[in-house]
C-alpha positions in Angstrom: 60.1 81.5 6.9 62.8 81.7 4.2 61.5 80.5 0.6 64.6 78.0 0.9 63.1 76.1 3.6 62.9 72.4 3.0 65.0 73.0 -0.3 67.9 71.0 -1.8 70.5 73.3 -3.1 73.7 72.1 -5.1 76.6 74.4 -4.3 79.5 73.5 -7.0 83.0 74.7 -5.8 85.6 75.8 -8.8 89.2 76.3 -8.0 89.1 80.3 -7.1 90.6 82.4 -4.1 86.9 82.7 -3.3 85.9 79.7 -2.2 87.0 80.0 1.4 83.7 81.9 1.7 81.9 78.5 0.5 82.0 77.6 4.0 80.1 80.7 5.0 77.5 79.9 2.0 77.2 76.8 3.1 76.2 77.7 6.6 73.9 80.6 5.4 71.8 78.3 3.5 71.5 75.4 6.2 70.5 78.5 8.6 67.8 79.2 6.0 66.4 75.2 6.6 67.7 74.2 3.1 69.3 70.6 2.8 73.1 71.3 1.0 75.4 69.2 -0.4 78.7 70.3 -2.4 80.3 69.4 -5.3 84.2 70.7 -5.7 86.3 70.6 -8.9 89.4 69.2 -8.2 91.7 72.1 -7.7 89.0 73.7 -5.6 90.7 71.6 -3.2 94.2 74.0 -3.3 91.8 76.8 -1.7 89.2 75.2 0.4 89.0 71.4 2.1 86.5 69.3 1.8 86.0 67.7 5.2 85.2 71.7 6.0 82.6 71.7 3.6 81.4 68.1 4.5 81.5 68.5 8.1 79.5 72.2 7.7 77.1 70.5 5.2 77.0 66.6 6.9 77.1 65.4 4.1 80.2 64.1 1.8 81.3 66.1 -0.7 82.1 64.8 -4.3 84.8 66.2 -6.6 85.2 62.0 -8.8 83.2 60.3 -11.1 84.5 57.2 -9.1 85.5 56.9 -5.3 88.9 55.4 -5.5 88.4 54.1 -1.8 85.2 51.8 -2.7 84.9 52.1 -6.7 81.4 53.6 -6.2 79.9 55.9 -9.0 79.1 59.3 -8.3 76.2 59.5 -10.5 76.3 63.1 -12.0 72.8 62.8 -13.0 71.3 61.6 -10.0 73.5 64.6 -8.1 71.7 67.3 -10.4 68.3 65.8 -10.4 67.9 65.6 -6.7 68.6 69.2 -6.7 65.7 71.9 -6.5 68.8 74.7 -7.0 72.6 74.6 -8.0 74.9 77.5 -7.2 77.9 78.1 -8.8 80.2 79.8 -6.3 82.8 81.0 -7.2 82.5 80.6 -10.8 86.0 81.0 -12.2 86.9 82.5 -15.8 88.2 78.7 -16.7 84.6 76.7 -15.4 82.5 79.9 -16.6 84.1 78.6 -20.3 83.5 75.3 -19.7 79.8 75.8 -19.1 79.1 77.7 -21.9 81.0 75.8 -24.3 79.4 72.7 -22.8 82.4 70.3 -21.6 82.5 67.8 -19.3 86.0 66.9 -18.2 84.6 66.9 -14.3 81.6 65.5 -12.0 80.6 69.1 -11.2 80.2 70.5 -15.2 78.6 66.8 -15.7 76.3 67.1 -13.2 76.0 71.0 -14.2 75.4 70.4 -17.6 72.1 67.5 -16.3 70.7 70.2 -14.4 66.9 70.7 -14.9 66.5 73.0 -11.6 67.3 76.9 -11.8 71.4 77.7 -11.8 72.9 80.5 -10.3 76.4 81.4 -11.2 78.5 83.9 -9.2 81.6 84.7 -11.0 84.8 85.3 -9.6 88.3 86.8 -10.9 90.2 89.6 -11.3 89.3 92.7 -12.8 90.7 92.7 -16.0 90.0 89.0 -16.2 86.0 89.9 -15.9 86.1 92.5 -18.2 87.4 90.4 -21.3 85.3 90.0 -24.0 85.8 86.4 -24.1 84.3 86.3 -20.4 81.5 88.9 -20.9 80.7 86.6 -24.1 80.4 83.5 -21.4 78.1 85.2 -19.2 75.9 86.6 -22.1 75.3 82.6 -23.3 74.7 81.3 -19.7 72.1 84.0 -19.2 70.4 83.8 -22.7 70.2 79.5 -21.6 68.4 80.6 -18.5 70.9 80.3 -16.0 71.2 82.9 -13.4 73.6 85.5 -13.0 74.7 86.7 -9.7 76.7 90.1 -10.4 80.2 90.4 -8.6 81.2 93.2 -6.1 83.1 95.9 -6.7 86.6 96.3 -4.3 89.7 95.1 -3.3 90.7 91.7 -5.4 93.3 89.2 -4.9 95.7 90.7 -7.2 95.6 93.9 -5.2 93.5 95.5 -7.7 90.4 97.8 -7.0 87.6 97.2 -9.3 84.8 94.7 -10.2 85.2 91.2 -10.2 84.9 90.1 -6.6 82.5 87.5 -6.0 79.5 88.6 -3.8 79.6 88.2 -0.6 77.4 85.1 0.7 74.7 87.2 2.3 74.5 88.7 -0.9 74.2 85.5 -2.7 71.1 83.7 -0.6 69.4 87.2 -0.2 69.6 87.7 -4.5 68.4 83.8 -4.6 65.6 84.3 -1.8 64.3 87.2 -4.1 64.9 85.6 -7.7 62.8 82.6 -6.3 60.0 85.1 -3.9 59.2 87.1 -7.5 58.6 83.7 -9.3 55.8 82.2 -6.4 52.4 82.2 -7.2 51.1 85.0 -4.3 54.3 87.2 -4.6 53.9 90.7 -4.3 50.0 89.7 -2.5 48.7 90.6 0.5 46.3 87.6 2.8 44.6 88.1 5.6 43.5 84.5 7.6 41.5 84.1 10.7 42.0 81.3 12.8 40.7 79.3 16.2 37.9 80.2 18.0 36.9 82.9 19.9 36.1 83.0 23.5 32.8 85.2 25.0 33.5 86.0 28.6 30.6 84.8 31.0 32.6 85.9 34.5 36.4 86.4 34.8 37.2 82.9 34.5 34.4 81.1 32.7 33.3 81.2 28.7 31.8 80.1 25.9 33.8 78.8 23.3 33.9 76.3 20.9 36.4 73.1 20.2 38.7 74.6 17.0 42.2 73.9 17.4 43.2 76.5 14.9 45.1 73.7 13.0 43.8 74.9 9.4 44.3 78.7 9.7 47.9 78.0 10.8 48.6 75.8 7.7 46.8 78.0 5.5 49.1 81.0 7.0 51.9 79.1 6.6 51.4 77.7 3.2 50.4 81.5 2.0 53.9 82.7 2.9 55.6 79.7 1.0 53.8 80.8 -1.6 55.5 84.3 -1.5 52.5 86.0 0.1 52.3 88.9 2.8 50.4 87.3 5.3 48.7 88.4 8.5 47.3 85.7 11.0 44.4 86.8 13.3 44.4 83.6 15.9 41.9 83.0 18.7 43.3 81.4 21.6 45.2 78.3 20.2 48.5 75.8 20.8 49.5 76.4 17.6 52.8 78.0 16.7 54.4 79.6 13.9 58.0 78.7 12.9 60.7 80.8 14.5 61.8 82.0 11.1 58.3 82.8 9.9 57.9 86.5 8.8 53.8 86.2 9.2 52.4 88.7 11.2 50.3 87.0 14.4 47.8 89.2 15.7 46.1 87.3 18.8 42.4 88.3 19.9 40.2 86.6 22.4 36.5 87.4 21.5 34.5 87.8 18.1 34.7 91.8 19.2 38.4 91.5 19.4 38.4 89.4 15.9 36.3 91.9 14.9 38.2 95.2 15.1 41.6 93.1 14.0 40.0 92.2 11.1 39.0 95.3 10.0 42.5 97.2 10.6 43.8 95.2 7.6 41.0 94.5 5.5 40.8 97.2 3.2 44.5 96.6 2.1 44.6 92.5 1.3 44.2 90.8 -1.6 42.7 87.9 -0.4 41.0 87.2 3.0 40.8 83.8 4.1 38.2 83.2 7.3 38.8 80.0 8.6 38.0 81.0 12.4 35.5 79.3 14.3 33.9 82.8 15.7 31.1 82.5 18.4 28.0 83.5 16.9 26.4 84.5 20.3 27.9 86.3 23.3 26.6 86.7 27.5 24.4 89.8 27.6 26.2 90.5 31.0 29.6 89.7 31.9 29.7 89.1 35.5 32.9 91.3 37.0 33.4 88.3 40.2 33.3 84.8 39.7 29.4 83.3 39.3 29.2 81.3 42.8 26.9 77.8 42.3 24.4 78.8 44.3 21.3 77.4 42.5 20.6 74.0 41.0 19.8 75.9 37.3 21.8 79.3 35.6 20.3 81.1 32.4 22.7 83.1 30.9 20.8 85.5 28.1 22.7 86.0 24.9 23.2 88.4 22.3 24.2 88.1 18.6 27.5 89.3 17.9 28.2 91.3 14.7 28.7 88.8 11.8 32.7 89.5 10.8 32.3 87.6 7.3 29.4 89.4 6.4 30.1 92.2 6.8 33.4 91.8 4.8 30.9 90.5 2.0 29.3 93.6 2.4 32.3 96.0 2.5 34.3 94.1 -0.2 35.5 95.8 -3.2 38.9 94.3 -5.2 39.3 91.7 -2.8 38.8 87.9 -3.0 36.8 86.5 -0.2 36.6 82.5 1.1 34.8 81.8 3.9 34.4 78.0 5.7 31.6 76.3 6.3 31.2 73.5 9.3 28.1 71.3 8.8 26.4 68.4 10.3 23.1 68.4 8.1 21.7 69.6 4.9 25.4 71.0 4.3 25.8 71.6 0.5 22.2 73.2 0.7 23.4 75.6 4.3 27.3 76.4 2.6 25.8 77.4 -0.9 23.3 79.9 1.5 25.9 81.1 3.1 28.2 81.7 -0.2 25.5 83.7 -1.5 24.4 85.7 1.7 27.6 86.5 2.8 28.6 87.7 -0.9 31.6 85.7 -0.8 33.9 84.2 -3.8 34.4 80.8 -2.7 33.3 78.8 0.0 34.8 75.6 1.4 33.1 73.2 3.2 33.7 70.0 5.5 31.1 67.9 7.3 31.6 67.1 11.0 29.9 63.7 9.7 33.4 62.8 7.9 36.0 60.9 9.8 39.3 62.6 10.5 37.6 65.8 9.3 37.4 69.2 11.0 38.1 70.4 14.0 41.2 69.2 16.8 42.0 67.1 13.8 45.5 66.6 11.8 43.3 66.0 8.5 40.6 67.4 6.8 38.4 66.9 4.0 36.7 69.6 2.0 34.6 70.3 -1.1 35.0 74.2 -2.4 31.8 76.0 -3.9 32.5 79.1 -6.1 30.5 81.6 -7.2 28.6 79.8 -9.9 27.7 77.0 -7.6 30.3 74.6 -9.1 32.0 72.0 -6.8 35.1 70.7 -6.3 35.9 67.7 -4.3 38.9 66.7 -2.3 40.0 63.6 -0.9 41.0 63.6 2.9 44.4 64.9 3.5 46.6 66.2 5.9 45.8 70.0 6.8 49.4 71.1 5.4 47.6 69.4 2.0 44.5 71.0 2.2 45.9 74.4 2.5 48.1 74.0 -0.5 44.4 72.9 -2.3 42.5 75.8 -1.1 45.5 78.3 -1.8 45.9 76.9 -5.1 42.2 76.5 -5.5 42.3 80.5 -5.5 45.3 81.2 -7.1 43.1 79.8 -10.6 40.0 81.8 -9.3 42.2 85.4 -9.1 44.2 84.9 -12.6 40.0 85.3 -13.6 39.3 87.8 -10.6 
């Protein structure tokens, strides 16, 4: 999933050759699940036409203060505000002056100049043009004010010139703004390991024990860990539940705890931070019947055995990394999940009650209370699961920063 999922980027169009490949950017970024809406200076209009970039964007694009047609405002404020990233692209040498010199003579440097998101500029001109020192000057200011600079390419220009000044290309431009924004998330660079669903324990070939976890909270936790910029692997017992299509998280599907098990342990020793929200079957059939069990008699004992416990034995094996187990209760459950932090030698663990409403498992919300090491608590209200995962993730993003 692309860290510009969900986001609303600003792309502001200045009169350059360049901006014919706006309407490339502009498709790039919707690809990527952002929401995009353009701004054009009014000569970016000779190069590119805005019912292209409103039609690739469906949205209207705005070059006036006022729409002559209706006398509406165009508030530049509002425009950069709403905006969770503004791309300048192409940046000529006239707007890059502009910016730096901090005029206003248009709705897209007024609404550049209100920005509080991150900019990115991408400048855009000929050779000679990018080498003055006037232009170099520009560049130097926008970068020491925090904005963002995109370098040009190097090759064929306009003038028929070879040589840098050539605005990147727009793969170039998302892929620099997917990293810029990657190194700045909280679990960039961090590798997280989540367990998820239940497991199944095979009694014949078509009948098993299992359990009723929907797998709901691993997936959100997954998800949420790669918005955050983490490496994640998701180890899933059977489940509905689906990753996006443009998610990079690795999905490793198992069936039994033995399965969950060896999966787990294949990646342990190389995360960061394991998350164990599975639902793994303590107990499994001593003997797994090869045919199907016929009903002959009016009672059946299956003998069981105990699996291997996955989460201790992570406590037990754990050296650098930071381990959060769940537990499920229906009695005596502060006194059962703070036995179970300390048994299991974990870092955190998070509890919810089957006793609360809308809470664990087949549900869309959950409500948890986290127990760390020191036996402190911390409540949450009940929230949706995509909620709580943001909670717990940035629950131990605090504890790690100590780790």
């Amino acid at each position: 999933m692309s860290v510009l999922q969900e986001k609303k980027v600003l792309i502001i169009v200045t009169a350059g050759i360049a901006a014919y490949k706006t309407a490339h950017l502009v498709r790039l970024f919707i690809k990527k699940g952002a929401e995009v809406q353009v701004i054009m200076t009014p000569n970016a209009h000779h190069f590119i036409t805005s019912l292209t970039l409103s039609t690739l964007s469906k949205k209207p694009v705005y070059t006036d203060f006022f729409e002559k047609d209706n006398g509406l405002w165009n508030s530049h404020v509002e425009l950069a505000l709403n905006a969770d990233y503004i791309v300048v692209a192409p940046a000529t040498s006239n707007t890059l002056s502009k910016m730096a010199s901090a005029e206003a003579d248009n709705l897209a440097l007024a609404t550049y100049l209100s920005a509080k998101s991150p900019v990115f500029f991408a400048p855009a001109m000929d050779l000679d043009m990018y080498k003055n020192a006037s232009n170099q000057h520009n560049i130097s200011i926008l970068q020491k004010k925090g904005d963002i600079f995109i370098p040009p390419a190097s090759g064929e220009l306009a003038s028929g010139l070879e040589g840098e000044g050539r605005m990147a290309e727009p793969e170039e431009i998302v892929a620099f703004m997917e990293n810029y924004i990657r190194k700045s998330l909280i679990f960039f660079g961090k590798k997280i390991l989540i367990t998820a669903g239940p497991t199944y324990e095979a009694i014949d070939p078509v009948r098993f024990i299992g359990n009723y976890s929907s797998g709901k909270m691993g997936f959100e936790l997954a998800k949420a860990a790669e918005k955050l910029g983490a490496e994640v692997v998701l180890i899933s017992g059977t489940t509905a539940e689906q990753l996006p299509k443009s998610s990079s998280i690795e999905r490793i599907d198992v069936v039994s705890s033995a399965q969950m098990y060896n999966a787990v342990f294949q990646h342990y020793d190389y995360t960061d931070v394991a998350i164990m929200s599975a639902a793994v079957a303590d107990y499994r059939p001593k003997n797994v019947s090869k045919t199907k069990i016929k009903k002959d008699e009016n009672t059946f004992t299956i003998e069981l055995v105990k699996n291997k416990d996955i989460l201790l034995t992570m406590g037990e094996r754990k050296k650098n990394q930071f381990l959060a187990g769940f537990a499920l209760e229906t009695d005596s459950e502060e006194e059962n999940a703070l036995k179970k932090l300390e048994k299991k030698n974990l870092d955190i663990i998070i509890l919810n009650s089957l006793k609360d409403n809308s809470a664990g498992f087949q549900f869309d919300t959950n409500k948890i209370t986290i127990f760390d090491k020191e036996k402190n608590q911390t409540q949450f209200e009940l929230k949706s699961k995509e909620k709580v995962a943001e909670d717990i993730l940035n629950f131990i993003h605090s504890k790690t920063q100590k780790h």
